[in-house]
C-alpha positions as CSV (number, residue, x, y, z in Angstrom):
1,X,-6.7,-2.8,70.6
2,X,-10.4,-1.9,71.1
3,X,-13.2,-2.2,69.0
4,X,-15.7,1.7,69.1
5,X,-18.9,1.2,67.9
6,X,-20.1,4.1,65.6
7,X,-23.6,4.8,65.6
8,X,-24.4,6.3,61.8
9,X,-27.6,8.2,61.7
10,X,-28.9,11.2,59.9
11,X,-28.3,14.9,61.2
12,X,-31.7,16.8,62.4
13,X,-31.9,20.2,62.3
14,X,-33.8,20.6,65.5
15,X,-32.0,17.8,67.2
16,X,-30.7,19.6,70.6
17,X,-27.6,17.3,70.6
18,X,-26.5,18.3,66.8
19,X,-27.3,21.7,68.2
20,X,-24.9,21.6,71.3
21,X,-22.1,19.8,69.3
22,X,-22.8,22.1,66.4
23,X,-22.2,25.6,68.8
24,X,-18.8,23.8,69.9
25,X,-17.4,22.9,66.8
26,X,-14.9,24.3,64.9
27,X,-15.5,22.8,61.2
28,X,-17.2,24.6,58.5
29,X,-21.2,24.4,58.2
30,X,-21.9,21.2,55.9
31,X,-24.7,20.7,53.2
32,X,-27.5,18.5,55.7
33,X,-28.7,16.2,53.2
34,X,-25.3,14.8,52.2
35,X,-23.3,14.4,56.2
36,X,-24.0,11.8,58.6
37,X,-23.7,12.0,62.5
38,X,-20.8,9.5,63.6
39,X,-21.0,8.6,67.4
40,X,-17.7,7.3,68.6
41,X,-18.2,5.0,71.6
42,X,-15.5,5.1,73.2
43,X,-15.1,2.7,76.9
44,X,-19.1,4.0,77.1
45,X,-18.8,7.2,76.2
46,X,-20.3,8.9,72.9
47,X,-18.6,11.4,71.2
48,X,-20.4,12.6,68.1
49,X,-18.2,13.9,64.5
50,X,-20.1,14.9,61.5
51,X,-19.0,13.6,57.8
52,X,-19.7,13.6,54.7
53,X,-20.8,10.7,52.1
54,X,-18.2,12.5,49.7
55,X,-15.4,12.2,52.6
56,X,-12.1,10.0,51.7
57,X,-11.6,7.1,54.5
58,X,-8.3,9.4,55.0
59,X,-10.2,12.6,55.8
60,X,-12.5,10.8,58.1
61,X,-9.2,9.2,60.3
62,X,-7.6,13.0,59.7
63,X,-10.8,14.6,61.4
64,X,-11.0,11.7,64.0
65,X,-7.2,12.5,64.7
66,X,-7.6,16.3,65.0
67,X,-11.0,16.4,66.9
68,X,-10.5,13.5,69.1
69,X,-6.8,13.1,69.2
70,X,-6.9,9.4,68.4
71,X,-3.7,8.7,65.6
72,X,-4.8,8.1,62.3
73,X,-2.1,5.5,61.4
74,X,-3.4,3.6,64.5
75,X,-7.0,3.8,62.9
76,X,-9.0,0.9,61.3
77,X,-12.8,1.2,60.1
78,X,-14.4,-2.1,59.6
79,X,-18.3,-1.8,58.4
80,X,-19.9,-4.5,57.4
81,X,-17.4,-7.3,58.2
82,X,-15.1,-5.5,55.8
83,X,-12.4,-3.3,56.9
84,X,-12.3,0.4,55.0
85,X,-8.7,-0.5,54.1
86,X,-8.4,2.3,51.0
87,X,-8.1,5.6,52.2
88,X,-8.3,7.4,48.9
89,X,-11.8,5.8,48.5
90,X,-14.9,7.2,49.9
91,X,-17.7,7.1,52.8
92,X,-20.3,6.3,50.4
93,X,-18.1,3.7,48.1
94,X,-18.2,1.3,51.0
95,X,-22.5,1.9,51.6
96,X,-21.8,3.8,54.9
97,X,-25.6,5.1,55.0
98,X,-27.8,6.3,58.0
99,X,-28.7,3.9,60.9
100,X,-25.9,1.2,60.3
101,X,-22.9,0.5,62.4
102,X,-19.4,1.4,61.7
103,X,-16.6,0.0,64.2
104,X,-13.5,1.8,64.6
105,X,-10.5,-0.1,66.4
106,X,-7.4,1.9,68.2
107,X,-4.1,0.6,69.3
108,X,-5.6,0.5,73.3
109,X,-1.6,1.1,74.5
110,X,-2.2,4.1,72.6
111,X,-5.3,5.2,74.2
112,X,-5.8,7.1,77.9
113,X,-9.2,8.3,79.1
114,X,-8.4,11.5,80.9
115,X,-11.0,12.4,83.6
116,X,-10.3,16.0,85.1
117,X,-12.6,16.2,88.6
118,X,-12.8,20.1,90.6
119,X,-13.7,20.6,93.8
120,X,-16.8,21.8,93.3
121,X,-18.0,18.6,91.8
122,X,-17.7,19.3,88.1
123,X,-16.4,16.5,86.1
124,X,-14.9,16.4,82.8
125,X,-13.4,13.0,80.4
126,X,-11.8,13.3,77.0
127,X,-9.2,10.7,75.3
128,X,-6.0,11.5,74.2
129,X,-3.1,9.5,72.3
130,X,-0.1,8.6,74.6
131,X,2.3,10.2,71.8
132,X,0.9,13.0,72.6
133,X,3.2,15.6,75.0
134,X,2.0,17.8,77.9
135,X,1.6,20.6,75.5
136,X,-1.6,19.5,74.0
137,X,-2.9,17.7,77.9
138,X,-2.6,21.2,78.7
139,X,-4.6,22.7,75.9
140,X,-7.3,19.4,75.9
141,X,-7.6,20.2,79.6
142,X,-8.5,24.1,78.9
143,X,-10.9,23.6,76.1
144,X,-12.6,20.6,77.4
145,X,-12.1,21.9,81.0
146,X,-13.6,25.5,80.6
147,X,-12.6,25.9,84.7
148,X,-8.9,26.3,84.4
149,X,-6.1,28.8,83.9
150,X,-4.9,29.7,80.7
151,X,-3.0,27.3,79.0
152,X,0.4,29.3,79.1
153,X,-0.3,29.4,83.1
154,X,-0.7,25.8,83.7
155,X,2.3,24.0,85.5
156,X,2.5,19.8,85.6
157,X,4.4,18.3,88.1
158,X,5.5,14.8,88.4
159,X,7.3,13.2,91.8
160,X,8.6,17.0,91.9
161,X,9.9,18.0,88.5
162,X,8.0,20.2,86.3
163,X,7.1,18.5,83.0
164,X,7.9,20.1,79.9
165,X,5.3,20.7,77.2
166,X,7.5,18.3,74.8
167,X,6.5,15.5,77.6
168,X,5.1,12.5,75.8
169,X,2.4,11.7,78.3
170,X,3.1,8.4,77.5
171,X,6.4,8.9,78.9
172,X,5.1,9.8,82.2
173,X,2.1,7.2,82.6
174,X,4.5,4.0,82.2
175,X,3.6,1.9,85.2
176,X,0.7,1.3,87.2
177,X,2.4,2.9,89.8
178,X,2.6,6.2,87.9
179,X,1.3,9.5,89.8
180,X,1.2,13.1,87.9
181,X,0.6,16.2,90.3
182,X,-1.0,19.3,87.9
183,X,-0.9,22.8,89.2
184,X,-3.8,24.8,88.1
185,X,-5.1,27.7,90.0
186,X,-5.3,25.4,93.2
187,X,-2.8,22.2,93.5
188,X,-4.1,18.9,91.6
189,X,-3.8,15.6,92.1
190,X,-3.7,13.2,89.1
191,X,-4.1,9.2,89.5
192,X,-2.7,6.4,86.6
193,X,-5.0,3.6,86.5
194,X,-5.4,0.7,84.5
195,X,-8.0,1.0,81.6
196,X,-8.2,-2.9,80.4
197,X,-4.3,-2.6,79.7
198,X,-3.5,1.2,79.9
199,X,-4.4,3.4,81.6
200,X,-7.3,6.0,83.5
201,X,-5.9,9.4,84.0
202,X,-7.7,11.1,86.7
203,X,-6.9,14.6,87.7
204,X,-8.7,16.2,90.3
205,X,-8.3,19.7,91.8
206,X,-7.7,19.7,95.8
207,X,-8.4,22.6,98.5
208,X,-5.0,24.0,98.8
209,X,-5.3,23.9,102.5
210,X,-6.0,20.9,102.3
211,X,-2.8,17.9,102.6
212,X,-3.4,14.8,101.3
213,X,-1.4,12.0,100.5
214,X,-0.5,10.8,96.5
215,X,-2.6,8.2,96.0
216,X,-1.9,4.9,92.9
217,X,-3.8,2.7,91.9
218,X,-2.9,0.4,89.1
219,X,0.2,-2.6,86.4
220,X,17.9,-30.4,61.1
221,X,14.9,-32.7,61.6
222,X,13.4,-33.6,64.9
223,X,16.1,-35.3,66.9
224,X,14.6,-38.7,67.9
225,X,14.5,-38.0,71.8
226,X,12.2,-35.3,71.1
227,X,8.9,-35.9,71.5
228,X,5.3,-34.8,71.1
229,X,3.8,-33.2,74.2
230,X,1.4,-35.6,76.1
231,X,-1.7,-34.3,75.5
232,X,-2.6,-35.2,79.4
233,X,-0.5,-33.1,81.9
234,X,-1.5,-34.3,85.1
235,X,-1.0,-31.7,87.7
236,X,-1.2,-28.6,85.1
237,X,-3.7,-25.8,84.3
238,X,-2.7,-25.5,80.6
239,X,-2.2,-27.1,77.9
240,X,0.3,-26.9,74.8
241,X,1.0,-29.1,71.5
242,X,1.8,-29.3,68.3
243,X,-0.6,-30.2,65.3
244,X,0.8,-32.5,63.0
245,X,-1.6,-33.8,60.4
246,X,1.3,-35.9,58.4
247,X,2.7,-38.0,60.4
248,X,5.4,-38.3,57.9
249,X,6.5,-34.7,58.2
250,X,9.4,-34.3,61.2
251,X,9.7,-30.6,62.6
252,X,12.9,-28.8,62.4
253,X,14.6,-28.5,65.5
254,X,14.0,-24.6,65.4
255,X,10.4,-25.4,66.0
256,X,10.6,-27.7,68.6
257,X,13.1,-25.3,70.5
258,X,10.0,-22.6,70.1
259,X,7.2,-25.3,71.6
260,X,9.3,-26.2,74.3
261,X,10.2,-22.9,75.3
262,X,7.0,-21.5,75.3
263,X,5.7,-24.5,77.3
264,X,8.5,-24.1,79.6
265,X,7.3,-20.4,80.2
266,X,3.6,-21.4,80.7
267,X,4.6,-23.8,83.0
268,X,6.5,-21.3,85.1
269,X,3.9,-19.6,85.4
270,X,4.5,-16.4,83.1
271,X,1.2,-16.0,81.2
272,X,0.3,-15.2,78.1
273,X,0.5,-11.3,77.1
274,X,-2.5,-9.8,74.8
275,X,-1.4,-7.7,72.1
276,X,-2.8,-4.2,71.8
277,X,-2.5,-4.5,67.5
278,X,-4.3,-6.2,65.0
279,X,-8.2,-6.7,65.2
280,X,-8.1,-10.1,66.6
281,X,-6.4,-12.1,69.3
282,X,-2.9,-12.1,69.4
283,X,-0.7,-12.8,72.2
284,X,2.8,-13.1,72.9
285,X,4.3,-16.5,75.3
286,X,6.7,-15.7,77.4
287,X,10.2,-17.6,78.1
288,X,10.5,-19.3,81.7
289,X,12.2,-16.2,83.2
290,X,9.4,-13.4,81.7
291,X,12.2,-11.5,80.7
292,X,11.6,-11.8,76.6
293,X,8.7,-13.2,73.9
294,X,9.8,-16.9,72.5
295,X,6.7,-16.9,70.4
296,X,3.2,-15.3,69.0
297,X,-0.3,-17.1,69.6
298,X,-3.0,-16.6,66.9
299,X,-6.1,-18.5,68.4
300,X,-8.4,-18.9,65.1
301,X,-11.8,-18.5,67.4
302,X,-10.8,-15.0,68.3
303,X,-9.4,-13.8,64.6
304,X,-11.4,-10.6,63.3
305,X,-15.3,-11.5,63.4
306,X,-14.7,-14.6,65.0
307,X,-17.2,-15.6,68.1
308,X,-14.4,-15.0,70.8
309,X,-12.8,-11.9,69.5
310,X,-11.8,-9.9,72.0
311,X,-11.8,-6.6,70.0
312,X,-15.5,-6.4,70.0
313,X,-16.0,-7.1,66.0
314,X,-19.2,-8.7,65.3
315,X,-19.6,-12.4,64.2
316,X,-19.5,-12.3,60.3
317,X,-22.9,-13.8,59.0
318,X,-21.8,-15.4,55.7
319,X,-18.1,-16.6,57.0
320,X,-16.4,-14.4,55.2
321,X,-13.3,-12.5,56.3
322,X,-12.3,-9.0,56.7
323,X,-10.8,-9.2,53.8
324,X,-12.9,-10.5,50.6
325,X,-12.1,-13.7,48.8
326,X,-10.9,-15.0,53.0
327,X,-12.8,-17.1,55.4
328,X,-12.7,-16.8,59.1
329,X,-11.1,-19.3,61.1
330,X,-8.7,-19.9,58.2
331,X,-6.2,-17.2,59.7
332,X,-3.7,-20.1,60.9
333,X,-3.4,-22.1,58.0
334,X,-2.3,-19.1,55.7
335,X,0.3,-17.6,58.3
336,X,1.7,-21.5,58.2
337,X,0.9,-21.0,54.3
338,X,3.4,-18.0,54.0
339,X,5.9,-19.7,56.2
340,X,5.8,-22.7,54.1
341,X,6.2,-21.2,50.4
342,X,8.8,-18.4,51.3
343,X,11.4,-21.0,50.1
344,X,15.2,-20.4,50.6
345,X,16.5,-18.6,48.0
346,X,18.9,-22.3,47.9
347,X,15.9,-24.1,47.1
348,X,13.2,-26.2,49.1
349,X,13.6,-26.5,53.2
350,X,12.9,-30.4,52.1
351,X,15.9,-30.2,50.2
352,X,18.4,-27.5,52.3
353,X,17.3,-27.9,55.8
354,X,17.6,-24.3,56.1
355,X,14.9,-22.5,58.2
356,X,14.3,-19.0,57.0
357,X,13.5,-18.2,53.7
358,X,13.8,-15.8,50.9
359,X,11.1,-12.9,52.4
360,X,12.4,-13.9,55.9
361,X,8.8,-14.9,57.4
362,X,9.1,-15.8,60.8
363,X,8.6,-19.9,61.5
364,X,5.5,-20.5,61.7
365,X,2.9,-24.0,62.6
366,X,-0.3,-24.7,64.0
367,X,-0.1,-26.1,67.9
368,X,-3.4,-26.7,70.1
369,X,-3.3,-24.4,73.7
370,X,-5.2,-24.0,76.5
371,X,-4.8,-21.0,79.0
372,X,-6.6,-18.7,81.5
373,X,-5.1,-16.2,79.7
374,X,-7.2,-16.2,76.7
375,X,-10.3,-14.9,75.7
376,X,-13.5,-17.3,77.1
377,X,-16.0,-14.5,77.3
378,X,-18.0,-17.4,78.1
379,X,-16.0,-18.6,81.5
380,X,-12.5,-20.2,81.7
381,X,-12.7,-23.8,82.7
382,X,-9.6,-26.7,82.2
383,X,-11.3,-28.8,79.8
384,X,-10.8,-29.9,76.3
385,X,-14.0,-27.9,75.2
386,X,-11.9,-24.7,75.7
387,X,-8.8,-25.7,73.9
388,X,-7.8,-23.1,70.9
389,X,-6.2,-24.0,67.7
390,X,-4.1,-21.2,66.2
391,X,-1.1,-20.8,64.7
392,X,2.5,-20.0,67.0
393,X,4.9,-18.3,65.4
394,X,8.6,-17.1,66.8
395,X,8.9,-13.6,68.0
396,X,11.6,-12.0,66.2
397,X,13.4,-9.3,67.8
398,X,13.0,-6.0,66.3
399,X,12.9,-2.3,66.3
400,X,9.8,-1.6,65.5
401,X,8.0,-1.6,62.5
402,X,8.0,0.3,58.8
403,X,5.0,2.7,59.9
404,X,7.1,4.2,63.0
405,X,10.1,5.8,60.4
406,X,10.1,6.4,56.6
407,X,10.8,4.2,54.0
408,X,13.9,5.6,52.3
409,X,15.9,4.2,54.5
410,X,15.3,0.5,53.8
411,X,17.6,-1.5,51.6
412,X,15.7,-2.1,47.9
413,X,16.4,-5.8,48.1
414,X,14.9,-5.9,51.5
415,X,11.8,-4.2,50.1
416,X,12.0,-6.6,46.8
417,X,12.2,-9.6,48.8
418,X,9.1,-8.7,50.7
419,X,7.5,-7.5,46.9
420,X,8.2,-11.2,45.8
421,X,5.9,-12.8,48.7
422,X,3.2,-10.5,48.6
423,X,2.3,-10.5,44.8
424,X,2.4,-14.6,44.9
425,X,0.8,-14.9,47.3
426,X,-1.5,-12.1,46.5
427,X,-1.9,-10.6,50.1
428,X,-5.0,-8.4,50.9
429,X,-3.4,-6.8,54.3
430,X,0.1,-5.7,53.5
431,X,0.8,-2.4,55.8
432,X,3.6,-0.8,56.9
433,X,2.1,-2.0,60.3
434,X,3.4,-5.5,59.7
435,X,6.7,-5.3,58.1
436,X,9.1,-5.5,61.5
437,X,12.4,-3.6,61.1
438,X,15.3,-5.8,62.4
439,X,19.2,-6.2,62.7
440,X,21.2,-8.7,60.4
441,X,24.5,-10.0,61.8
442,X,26.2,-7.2,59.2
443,X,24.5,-4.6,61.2
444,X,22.6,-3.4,58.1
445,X,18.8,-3.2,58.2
446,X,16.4,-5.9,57.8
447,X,12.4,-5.8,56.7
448,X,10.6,-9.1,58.4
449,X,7.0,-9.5,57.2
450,X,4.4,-10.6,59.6
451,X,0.5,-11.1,59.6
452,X,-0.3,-12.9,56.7
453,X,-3.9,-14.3,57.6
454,X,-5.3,-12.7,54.8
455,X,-2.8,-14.0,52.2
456,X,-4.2,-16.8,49.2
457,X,-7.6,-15.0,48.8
458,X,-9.9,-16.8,46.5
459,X,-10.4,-13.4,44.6
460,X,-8.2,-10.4,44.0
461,X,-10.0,-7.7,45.3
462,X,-9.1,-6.0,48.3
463,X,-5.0,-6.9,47.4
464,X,-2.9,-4.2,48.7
465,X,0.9,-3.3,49.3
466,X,2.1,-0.4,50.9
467,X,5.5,-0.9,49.9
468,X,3.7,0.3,46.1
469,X,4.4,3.7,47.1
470,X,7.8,3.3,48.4
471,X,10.5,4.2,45.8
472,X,12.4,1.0,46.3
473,X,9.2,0.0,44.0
474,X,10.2,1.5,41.4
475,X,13.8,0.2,41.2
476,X,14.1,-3.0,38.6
477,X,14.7,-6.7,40.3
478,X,18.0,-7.7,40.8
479,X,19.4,-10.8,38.7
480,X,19.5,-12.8,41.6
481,X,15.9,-12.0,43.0
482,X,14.7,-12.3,39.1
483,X,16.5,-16.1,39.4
484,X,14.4,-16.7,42.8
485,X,11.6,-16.1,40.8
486,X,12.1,-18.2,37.9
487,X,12.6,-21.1,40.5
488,X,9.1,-20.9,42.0
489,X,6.8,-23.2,40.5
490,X,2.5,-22.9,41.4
491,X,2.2,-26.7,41.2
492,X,4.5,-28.0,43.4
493,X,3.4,-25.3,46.1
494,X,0.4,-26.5,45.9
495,X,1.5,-30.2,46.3
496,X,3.4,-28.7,49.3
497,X,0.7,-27.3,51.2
498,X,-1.6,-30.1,50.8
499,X,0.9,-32.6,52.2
500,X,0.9,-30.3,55.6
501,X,-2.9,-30.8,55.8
502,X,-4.1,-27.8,53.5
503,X,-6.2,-28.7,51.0
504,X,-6.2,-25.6,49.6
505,X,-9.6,-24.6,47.7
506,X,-9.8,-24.8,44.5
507,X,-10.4,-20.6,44.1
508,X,-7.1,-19.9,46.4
509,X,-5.2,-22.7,44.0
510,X,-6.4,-20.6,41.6
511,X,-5.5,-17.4,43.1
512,X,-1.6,-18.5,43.5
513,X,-1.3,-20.3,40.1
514,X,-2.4,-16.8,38.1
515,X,-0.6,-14.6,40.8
516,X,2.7,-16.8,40.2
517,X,2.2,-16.5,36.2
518,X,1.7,-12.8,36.2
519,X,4.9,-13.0,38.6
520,X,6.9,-14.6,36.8
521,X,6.2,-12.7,32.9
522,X,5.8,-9.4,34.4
523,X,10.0,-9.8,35.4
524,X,10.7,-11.2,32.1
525,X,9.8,-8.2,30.3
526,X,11.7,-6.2,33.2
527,X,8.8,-4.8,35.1
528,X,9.6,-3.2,38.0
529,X,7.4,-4.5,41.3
530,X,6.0,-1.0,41.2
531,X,4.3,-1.9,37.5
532,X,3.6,-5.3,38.7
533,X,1.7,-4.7,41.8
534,X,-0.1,-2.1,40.0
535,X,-1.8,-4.6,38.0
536,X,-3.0,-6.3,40.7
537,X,-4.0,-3.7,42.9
538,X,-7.1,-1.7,42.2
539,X,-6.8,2.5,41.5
540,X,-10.2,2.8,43.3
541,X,-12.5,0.8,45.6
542,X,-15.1,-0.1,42.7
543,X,-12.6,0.2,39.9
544,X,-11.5,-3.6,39.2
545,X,-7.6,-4.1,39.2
546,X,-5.8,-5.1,35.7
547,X,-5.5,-8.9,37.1
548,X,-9.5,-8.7,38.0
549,X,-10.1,-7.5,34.5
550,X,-7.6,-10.3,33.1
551,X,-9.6,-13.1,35.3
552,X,-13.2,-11.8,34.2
553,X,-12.4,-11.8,30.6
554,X,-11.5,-15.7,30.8
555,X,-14.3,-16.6,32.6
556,X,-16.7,-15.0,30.3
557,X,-14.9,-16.6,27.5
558,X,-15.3,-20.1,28.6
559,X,-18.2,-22.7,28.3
560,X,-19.7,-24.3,30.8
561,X,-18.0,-27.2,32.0
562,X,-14.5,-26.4,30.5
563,X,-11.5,-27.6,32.8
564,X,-9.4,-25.4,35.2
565,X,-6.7,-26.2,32.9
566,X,-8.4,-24.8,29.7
567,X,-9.4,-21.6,32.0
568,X,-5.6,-21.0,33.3
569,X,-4.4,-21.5,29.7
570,X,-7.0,-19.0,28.8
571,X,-5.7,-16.5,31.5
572,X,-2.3,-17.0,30.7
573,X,-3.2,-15.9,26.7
574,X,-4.9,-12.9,27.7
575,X,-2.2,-12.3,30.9
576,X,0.5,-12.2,27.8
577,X,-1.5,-9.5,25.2
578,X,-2.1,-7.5,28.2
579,X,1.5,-7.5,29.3
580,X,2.6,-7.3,25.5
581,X,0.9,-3.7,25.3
582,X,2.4,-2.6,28.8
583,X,5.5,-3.1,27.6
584,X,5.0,-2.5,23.6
């Protein structure tokens, strides 16, 4: 993905730009005193879109989508170190004002900078989503073109067969060695290459007298005899282990198998691959043969508004997440976090041996790498100094993911399971985005949850599922997820993850005991996850949530100096009138 910086700055009348951009748009005259005058920068170019203070975060990726041909569901608006993560809220609810900086981060697999080049000189660029066909190319090429043919005259040509306007363009740019041959007025020429990990679409109009070649450019315990990577590894250029703070705990087998494959694939020299998704660095290790992902790298210096992400997001000044109530550089220890309390639905892994759990999160643990291959905007050198802890966690093969095909068509348990995690562990980043859509042996659909760095806030805040809207929400809990339920218990959870080396704080402690109460009554009295999640998600950005409300009224109830017990018994009192008159 790539970070945009967005300029935000007020609109001048007599300003010769707003002038130009204002003769060439399309959108209705705005009142001047309430828009602002966005400038996308996009790989060094600015493209300016007005919007208004009163504009949803939806309407703003909508207009973004229709004027500059960017996706919105590939969208995300961070300003502020916060990412604008509620559509339905507004421009001004998030203190968008004049002169600040909004970033805006695309899927950069999506993302192709067209540059369209006549023999007369003239040069013209304009970006455009892969999904897009040859239908709108040709209609992006006439309006931002001005020099060629009608669109219903233009022909596109690749290696010889005409392209039809239902063409993804995608489809057509999918190696570096891809070449597309345009036919407008006079014959064109059209070059694929490589912009960071896409690609530069150059089209130029030739001399039709003229013959020139096509030209590319482009591109169930550890088993005794296993163990621990030496951490010296004479004669190699990387560097891979495990991090095991108790030296009592012994990795499943499952892990191991993951470590060593992904060492094994490093060592044949099959580097690792940057993701295009999510706003920090993640990168998929390859097996020995490059042929398929054994596992996903998470380095914690290059999560969002780290010093070394690669996305371009600036360095958060107070340590504070994207999300509120999270820290940055605590990313690994909650995707381990999630791993570790989805429990079998048969009880404990200490207990079972069993390796996946209820939700299906993928395994998950923290390892120490180092690789070329990373981010070291700084220079790469092989020395400790430029080791990266993260968390690895094993690729699971899949179909894609929720956001790429509707939601009716996912089993309600699947859904329910995934319900269960998020609202105990009270996630703040739950999309569509991250819910993979797999195979089970049966055949029959299966949801895998992924990304949970923002999971355990120390507040409630910015909590939101996108499975709320689904209708599976709305079905009741089955008897044996409602039995799952019963079984988890706050304390020892929080026993767990301090004997893996988190000593969770005391807010985040806090966070999963009230989360696993609320859990845990609201099924009792038969609430569905839809009612559930509802009271911990807020309506409105500045509208506190039901839970908030619930939390705020305890601590404004206590002395100072009062226990966390007395405080959590105090929650639980209010949790159970509140609940009482939901359900009365």
């Amino acid at each position: 993905m790539s970070a945009v910086d967005v300029a935000l700055g007020p609109i001048h009348k007599e300003s010769p730009y707003f002038r130009c951009y204002s003769h060439n748009s399309q959108q209705a005259p705005v009142p001047e005193d309430s828009s602002i005058l966005i400038y996308l920068s996009v790989a060094g170019s600015l493209i300016p879109m007005r919007v208004l203070e009163s504009d949803s975060i939806e309407s703003v990726k909508l207009r973004i989508q229709t004027t500059k041909g960017f996706a919105a569901k590939k969208q995300k608006l961070v300003f502020g170190g916060r990412e604008l993560a509620r559509n339905n809220s507004l421009v001004k609810d998030y203190g968008v004002i004049s002169g600040k900086v909004l970033h805006l981060v695309l899927k950069l697999s999506d993302l192709l900078l067209i540059t369209v080049r006549t023999t007369c000189g003239r040069e013209v660029e304009f970006h455009a989503d892969r999904y897009r066909n040859v239908g709108y190319l040709k209609q992006r090429i006439f309006k931002e073109g001005r020099v060629f043919i009608d669109v219903e005259e233009q022909e596109i040509f690749y290696n010889g067969e005409k392209l039809d306007n239902h063409r993804l363009i995608g489809d057509i740019c999918i190696n570096n060695d891809a070449a597309i041959h345009l036919l407008v007025q006079k014959s064109a020429q059209v070059r694929a290459t490589p912009l960071e990990k896409d690609f530069e679409i150059s089209i130029v109009a030739v001399n039709p007298n003229e013959r020139r070649e096509s030209e590319v450019e482009g591109g169930q315990n550890q088993p005794e005899e296993v163990q621990v990577l030496a951490r010296e590894q004479p004669g190699r250029d990387f560097w891979l282990e495990p991090v095991i703070v108790n030296p009592k705990i012994r990795l499943n087998s499952v892990f191991w198998d993951m470590v060593n494959s992904t060492f094994d694939g490093l060592e044949k020299g099959k580097p690792p691959i940057r993701s295009s998704e999510g706003t920090g660095g993640t990168y998929f290790m390859q097996d020995p043969l490059g042929q398929k992902f054994v596992s996903v790298f998470k380095p914690i210096d290059e999560e969002p508004m780290a010093v070394n992400n690669p996305q371009g997001l600036p360095v958060s000044s107070n340590g504070e997440g994207l999300k509120r109530g999270t820290k940055v550089g605590e990313g690994a220890v909650r995707e381990v976090a999630a791993y570790l309390l989805d429990h079998p639905r048969s009880g404990p892994r200490a207990l079972t041996g069993e390796v996946m759990g209820f939700a299906g999160v993928p395994p998950t643990i923290i390892v120490q790498c180092l690789h070329e291959g990373f981010n070291y905007p700084e220079g790469y050198e092989y020395a400790m100094k430029n080791v990266k802890t993260g968390s690895l966690q094993m690729f699971m093969k899949n179909e894609g993911s929720c956001d790429e095909m509707g939601p009716g068509a996912f089993p309600v348990e699947e859904v329910h399971k995934i319900s269960v995690l998020d609202m105990r562990m009270a996630n703040t980043d739950r999309h569509a985005g991250n819910i993979l859509v797999g195979k089970g042996e049966d055949g029959q659909i299966k949801l895998i949850p992924i990304d949970h760095g923002y999971c355990l806030p120390e507040k409630f805040e910015d909590c939101t599922f996108d499975w709320l809207y689904w209708p599976q929400a709305h079905q009741p809990y089955s008897p044996e997820v409602i039995d799952y339920i019963d079984s988890l218990d706050a304390e020892q959870d929080i026993a767990l993850l301090k004997c893996y080396g988190w000593d969770i704080p005391l807010e985040s402690a806090r966070t999963l005991r009230i989360s696993t109460m609320l859990l845990k009554r609201g099924v009792k009295r038969g609430l569905t996850p839809f009612a559930i999640g509802s009271i911990m998600c807020r309506e409105t950005l500045n509208k506190e949530s039901v839970i908030e409300e619930i939390v705020r009224e305890a601590e404004d109830s206590l002395l100072p100096g009062m226990s966390e017990a007395v405080f959590l018994e105090t929650v639980s009192q209010i949790m159970d009138s509140r609940l009482d008159k939901l359900t009365g």
